[in-house]
C-alpha positions as CSV (number, residue, x, y, z in Angstrom):
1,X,13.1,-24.6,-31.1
2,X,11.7,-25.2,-27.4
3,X,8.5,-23.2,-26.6
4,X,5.8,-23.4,-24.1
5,X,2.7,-24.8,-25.6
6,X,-1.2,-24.0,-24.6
7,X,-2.2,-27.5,-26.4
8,X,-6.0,-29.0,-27.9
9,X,-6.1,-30.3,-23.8
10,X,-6.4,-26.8,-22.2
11,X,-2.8,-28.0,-21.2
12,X,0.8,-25.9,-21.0
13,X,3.7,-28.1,-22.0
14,X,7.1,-27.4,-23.6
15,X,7.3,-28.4,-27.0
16,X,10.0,-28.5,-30.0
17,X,8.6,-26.8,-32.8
18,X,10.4,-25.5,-36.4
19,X,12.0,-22.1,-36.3
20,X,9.4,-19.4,-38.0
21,X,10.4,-17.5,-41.4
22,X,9.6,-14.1,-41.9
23,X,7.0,-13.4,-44.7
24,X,6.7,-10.8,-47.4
25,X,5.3,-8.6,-44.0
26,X,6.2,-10.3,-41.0
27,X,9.6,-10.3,-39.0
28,X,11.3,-12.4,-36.7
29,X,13.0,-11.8,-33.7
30,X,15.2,-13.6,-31.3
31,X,13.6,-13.6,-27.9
32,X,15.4,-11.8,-25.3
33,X,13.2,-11.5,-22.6
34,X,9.0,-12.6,-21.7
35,X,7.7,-12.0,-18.2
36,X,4.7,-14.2,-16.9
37,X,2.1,-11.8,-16.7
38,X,-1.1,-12.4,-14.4
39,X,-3.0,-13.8,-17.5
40,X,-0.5,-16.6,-18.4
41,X,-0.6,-17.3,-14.4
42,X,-4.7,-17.8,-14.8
43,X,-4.2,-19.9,-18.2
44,X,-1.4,-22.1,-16.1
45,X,-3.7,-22.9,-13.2
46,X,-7.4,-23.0,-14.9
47,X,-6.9,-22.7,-18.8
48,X,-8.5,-20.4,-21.0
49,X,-11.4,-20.2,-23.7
50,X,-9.5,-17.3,-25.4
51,X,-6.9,-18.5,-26.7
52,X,-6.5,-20.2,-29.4
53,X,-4.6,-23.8,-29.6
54,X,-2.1,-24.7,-30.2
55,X,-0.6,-21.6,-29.5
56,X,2.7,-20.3,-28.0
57,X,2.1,-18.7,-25.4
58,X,3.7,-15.0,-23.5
59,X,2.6,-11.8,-24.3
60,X,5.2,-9.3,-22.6
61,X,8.3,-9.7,-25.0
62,X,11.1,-8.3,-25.9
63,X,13.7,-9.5,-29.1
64,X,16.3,-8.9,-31.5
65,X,14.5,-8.9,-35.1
66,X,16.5,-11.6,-36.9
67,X,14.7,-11.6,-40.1
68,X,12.9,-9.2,-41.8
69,X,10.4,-9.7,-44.9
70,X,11.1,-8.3,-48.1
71,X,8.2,-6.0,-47.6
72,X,8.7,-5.0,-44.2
73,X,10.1,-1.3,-43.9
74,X,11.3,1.2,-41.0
75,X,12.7,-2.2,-39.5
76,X,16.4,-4.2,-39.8
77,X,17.8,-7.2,-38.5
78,X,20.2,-6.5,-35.5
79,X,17.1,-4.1,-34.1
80,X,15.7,-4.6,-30.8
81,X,12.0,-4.0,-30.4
82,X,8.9,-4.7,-28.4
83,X,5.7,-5.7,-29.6
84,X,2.6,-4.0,-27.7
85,X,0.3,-7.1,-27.4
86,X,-3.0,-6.3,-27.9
87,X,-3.6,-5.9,-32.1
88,X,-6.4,-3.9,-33.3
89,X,-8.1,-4.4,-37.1
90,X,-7.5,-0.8,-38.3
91,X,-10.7,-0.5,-39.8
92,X,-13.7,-1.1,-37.1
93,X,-14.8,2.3,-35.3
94,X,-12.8,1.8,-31.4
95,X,-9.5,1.6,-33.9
96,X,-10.3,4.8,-36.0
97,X,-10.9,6.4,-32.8
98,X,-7.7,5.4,-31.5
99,X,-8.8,2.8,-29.1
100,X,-7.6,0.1,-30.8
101,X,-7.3,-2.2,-27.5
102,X,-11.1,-2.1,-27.8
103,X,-11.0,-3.3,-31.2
104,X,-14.4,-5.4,-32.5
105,X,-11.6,-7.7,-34.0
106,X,-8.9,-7.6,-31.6
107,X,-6.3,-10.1,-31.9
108,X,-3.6,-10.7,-29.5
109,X,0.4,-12.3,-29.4
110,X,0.0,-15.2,-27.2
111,X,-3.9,-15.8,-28.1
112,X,-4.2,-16.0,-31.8
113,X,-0.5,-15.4,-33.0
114,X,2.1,-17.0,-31.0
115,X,3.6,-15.3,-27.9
116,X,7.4,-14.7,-26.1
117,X,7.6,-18.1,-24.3
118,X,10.2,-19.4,-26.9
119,X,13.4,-19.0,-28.4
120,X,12.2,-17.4,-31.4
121,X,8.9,-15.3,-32.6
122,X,7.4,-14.2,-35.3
123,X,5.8,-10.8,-35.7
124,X,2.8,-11.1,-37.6
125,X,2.1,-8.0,-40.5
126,X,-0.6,-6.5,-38.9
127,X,1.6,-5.8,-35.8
128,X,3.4,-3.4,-38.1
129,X,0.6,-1.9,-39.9
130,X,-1.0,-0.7,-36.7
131,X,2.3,0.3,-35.1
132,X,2.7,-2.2,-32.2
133,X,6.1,-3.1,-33.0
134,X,8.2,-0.7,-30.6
135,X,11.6,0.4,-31.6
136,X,14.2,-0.2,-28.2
137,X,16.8,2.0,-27.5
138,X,20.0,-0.8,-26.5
139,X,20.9,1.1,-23.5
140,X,17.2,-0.3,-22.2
141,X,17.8,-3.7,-20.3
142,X,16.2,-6.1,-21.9
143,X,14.2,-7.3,-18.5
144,X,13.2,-3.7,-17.6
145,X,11.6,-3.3,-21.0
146,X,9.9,-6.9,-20.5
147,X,7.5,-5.0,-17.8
148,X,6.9,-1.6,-20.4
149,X,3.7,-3.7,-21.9
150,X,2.1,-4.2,-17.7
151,X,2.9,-0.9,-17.2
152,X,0.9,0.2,-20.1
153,X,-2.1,-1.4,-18.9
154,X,-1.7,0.6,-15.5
155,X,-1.4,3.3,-17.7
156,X,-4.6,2.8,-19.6
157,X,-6.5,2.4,-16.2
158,X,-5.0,6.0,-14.5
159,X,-6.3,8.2,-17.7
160,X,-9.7,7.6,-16.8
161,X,-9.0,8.1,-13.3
162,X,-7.2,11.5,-13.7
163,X,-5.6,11.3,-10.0
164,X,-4.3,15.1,-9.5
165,X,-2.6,16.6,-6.6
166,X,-4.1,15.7,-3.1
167,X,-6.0,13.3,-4.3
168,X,-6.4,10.1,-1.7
169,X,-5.9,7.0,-3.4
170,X,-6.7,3.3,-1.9
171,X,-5.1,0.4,-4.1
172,X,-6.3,-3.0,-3.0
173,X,-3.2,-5.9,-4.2
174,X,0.2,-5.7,-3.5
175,X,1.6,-7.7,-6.4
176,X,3.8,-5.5,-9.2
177,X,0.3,-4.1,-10.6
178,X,-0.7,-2.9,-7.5
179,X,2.8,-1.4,-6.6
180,X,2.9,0.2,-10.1
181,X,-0.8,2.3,-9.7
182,X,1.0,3.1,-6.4
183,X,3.9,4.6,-8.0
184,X,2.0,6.5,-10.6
185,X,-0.8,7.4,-7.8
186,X,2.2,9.3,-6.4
187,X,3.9,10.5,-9.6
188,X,0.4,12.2,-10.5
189,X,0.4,14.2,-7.3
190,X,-1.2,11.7,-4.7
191,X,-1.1,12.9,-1.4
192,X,-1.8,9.8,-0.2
193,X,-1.9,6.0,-1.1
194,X,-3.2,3.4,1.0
195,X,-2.3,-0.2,0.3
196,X,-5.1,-3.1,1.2
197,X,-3.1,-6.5,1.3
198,X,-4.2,-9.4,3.1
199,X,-0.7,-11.4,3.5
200,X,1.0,-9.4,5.8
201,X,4.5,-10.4,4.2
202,X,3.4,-9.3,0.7
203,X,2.4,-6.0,2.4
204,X,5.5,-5.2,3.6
205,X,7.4,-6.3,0.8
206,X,5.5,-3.8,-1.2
207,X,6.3,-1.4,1.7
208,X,9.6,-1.0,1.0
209,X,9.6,-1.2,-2.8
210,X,7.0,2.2,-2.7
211,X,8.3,4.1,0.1
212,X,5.2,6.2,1.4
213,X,2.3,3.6,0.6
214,X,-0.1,2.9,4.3
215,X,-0.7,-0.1,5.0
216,X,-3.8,-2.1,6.0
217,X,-4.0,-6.0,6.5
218,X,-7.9,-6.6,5.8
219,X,-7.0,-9.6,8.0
220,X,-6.7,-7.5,11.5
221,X,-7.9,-4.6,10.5
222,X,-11.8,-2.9,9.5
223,X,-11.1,-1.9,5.8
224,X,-13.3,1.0,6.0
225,X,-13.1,2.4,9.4
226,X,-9.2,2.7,9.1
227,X,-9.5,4.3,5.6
228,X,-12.1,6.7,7.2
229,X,-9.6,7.7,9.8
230,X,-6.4,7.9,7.5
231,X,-8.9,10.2,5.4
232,X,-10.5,12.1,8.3
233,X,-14.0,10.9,6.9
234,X,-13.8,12.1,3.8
235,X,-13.1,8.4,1.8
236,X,-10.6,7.9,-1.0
237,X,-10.9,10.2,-4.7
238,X,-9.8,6.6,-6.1
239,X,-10.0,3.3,-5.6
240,X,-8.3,0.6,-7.7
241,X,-9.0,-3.4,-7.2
242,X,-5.7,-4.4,-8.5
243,X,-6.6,-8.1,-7.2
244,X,-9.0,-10.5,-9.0
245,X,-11.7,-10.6,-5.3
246,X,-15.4,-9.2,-5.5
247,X,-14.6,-8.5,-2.1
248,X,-12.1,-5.7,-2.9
249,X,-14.7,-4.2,-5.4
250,X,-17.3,-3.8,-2.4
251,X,-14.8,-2.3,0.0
252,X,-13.6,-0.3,-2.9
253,X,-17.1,1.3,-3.1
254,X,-17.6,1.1,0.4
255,X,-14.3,3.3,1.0
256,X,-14.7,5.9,-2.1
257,X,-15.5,10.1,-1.6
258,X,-18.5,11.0,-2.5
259,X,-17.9,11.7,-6.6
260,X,-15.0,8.7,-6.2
261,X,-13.4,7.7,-9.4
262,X,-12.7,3.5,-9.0
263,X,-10.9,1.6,-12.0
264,X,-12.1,-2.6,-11.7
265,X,-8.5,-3.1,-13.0
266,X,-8.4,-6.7,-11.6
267,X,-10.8,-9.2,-13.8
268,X,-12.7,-11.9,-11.7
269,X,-12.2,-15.4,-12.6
270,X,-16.0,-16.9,-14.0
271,X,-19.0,-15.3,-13.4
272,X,-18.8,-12.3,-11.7
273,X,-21.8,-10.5,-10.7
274,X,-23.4,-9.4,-7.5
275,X,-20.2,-7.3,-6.2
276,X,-21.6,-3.7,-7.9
277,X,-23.9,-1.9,-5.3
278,X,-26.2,1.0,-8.0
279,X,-27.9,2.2,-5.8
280,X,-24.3,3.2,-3.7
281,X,-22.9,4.5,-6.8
282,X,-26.0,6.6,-7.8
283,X,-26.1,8.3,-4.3
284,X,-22.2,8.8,-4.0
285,X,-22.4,9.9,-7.4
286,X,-19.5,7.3,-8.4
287,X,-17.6,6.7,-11.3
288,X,-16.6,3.2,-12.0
289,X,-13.9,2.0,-14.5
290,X,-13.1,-0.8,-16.6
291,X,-9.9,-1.6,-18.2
292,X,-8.5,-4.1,-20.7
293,X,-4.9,-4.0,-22.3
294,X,-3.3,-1.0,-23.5
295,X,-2.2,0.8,-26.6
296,X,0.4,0.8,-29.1
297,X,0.5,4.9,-27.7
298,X,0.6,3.7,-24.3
299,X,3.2,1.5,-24.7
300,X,5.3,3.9,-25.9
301,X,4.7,6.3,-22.9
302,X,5.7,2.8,-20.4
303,X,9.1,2.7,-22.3
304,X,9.9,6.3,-22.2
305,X,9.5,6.7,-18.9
306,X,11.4,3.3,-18.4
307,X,14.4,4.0,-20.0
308,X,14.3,7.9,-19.0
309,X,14.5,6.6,-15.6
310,X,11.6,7.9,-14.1
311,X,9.7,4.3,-13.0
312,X,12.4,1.8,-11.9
313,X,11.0,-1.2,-12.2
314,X,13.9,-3.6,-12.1
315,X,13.4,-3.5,-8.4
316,X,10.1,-5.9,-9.1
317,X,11.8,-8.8,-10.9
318,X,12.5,-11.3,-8.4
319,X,13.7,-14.4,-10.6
320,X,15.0,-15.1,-13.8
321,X,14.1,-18.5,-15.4
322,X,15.7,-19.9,-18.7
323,X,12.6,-21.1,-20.9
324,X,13.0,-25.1,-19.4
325,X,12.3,-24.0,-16.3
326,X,9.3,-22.1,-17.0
327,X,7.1,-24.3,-14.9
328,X,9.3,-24.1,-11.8
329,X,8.3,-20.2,-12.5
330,X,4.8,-20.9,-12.6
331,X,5.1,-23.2,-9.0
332,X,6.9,-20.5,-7.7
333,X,4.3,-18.0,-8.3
334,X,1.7,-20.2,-6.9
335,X,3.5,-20.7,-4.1
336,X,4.0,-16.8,-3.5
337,X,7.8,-16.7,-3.8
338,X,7.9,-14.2,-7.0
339,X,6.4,-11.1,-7.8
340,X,7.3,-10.7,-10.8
341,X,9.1,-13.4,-13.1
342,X,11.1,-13.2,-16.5
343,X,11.6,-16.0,-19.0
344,X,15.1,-15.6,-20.6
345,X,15.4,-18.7,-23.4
C-alpha cells in the first residue's frame, strides 16, 4: 500500500509498504480522510526528533475498521471511527487523573505508531484500552470529522481560559487554529474578538469565515495602541498566540487586562526563551497557559458539536489531495494557498 514515510534521513517520501493485520487487540481501518495538521507541516519543512522512524506519518484520521482482532470488543468491521491521537499509559498519575495527554509515557499515531497518511492503518491496542478510538455517526462527512481532533486541541486550550460573556479576547494567527479560538471565543459569550494577522490577505480571508472578528495588520498598525482603543484602555481578558512568533507572545502580554488569562497555544520552533516578561505578569497579575494535544473526552466534545452542527468547519478545507499528491499539499501550504488540507488516499 502507498504511504508517506518520515524515513532514518529526517526525510518525508512515499513509500509502498505491506497492508497491516489486525492482532488479537488491534484493528484496522481503511483510511478515509487525514488532514495536514501544523505538526506534519513543521516535520515536512525541518524534521523532527520526536518521531520515531520509519514511521507513517498523519495524525488527524478518519477510517472504515476493516479488520478487527479476535479480542477486540465494542468495535465491527464496516464501522467508521476516529482515533484521538495523543495515547496515554493508563497507569502513570496525569492518566489516573484524567489528563492523559499529559501522560509521563505518552505515545502518539504518527510518532511512535503509524499515522493517516496511507491507504490503510492500524489501530494499536492501547488506543482501545484508553478509549481513543471514537465511534462516527455516517451521517458525519468524513472530511468534517478529519478537523474534530484540531478542534480538540482548541478545546483543551479554552478550559483553562474560561472566556465568559463580555469577555475581550485578542487571537494572534489567522490560519484554521486561530479562526477556530475565534469561533469558540464567540460561542463562550465573547463580546469581542480581535484578530492580529500580519498578511493582509489571510486576514481578510479569516474575515469572512468568522463574521464579527476586528481586524489588525501588525504590519500598518501599533498592536497595542489599537487594542487599547478597541478596548477603551482596559486590554484584552484573553490573549491566545495561535502562531508559532515570540513576537506574538510579547504583544500578547503587552495587550492583556490586568488579571488576563493568555494560552501560548502556538509552540516555537527551537529554543524559545526570552519572550516571557515576570516581572509584567507578577504586576498585571497574569495567568499564562500552556497546551499540548487533547483528550480522548475532548475529542468527543469536537465531534458532537461537529456533527450537531454547531461549529461548521467544512468552510476551512480549502483542497483535497489524493495521497500521491501529498507533497503538492505540503508546497501549497508553504506557499500560503491552503488553510487547511485533507489527504483522501
Amino acid at each position: 500500500m502507498l504511504v508517506y514515510m518520515f524515513d532514518h534521513k529526517g526525510k518525508l517520501n512515499l513509500n509502498n509498504i505491506p497492508v497491516p493485520s489486525a492482532k488479537n487487540h488491534s484493528a484496522v481501518i481503511k483510511v478515509k480522510a487525514c488532514a495536514i495538521c501544523g505538526t506534519d507541516f513543521r516535520t515536512y519543512m525541518q524534521g523532527s526528533t520526536k518521531i520515531n522512524p520509519p514511521r507513517v506519518i498523519g495524525h488527524e484520521v478518519i477510517g472504515v475498521i476493516t479488520e478487527t482482532g479476535e479480542k477486540v470488543r465494542g468495535f465491527l468491521p464496516g464501522e467508521k471511527v476516529m482515533v484521538a491521537p495523543a495515547i496515554g499509559c493508563g497507569k502513570c498519575y496525569w492518566c489516573l487523573t484524567g489528563r492523559t495527554n499529559m501522560c509521563e509515557k505518552l505515545q502518539t499515531i504518527g510518532f511512535q505508531f503509524d499515522g493517516g497518511f496511507a491507504e490503510y492503518m492500524e489501530i494499536p491496542p492501547i488506543a482501545f484500552k484508553m478509549g481513543n478510538v471514537i465511534r462516527l455517526s455516517s451521517t458525519v462527512e468524513d472530511d468534517e470529522a478529519a478537523l474534530a481532533e484540531p478542534v480538540a486541541c482548541v478545546i483543551n486550550a479554552q478550559e483553562f481560559l474560561e472566556i465568559k460573556k463580555g469577555d475581550y479576547v485578542a487571537v494572534w494567527g489567522s490560519g484554521f487554529i486561530g479562526c477556530i479560538h475565534s469561533e469558540l471565543a464567540f460561542k463562550s459569550g465573547a463580546s469581542k474578538v480581535i484578530m492580529v494577522e500580519i498578511s493582509q490577505q489571510r486576514l481578510e480571508k479569516a474575515q469572512k469565515l468568522v463574521p464579527g472578528i476586528l481586524a489588525i495588520n501588525p504590519s500598518d498598525t501599533d498592536v497595542q495602541a489599537k487594542i487599547e482603543k478597541i478596548t477603551a484602555g482596559r486590554g484584552v481578558n484573553v490573549g491566545i498566540t495561535a502562531c508559532s512568533a515570540g513576537k506574538a507572545q510579547e504583544e500578547a502580554q503587552m495587550a492583556a487586562a490586568k488579571r488576563g488569562r493568555i494560552s501560548l497555544f502556538g509552540g516555537l520552533p527551537g529554543k524559545s526563551k526570552g519572550f516571557i516578561d515576570s516581572n509584567m505578569i507578577h504586576y498585571k497579575e497574569l495567568a499564562v497557559y500552556g497546551v499540548h494535544a487533547s483528550t480522548p473526552k475532548q475529542n468527543r466534545q469536537a465531534i458532537e458539536w461537529i456533527a450537531g452542527g454547531q461549529l461548521k468547519v467544512k468552510k476551512y478545507i480549502t483542497n483535497i489531495y489524493p495521497l500521491h499528491d501529498i507533497a503538492k499539499a505540503f508546497q501549497d501550504i508553504k506557499k500560503g494557498h491552503v488553510l487547511k488540507a485533507i489527504i483522501k488516499p
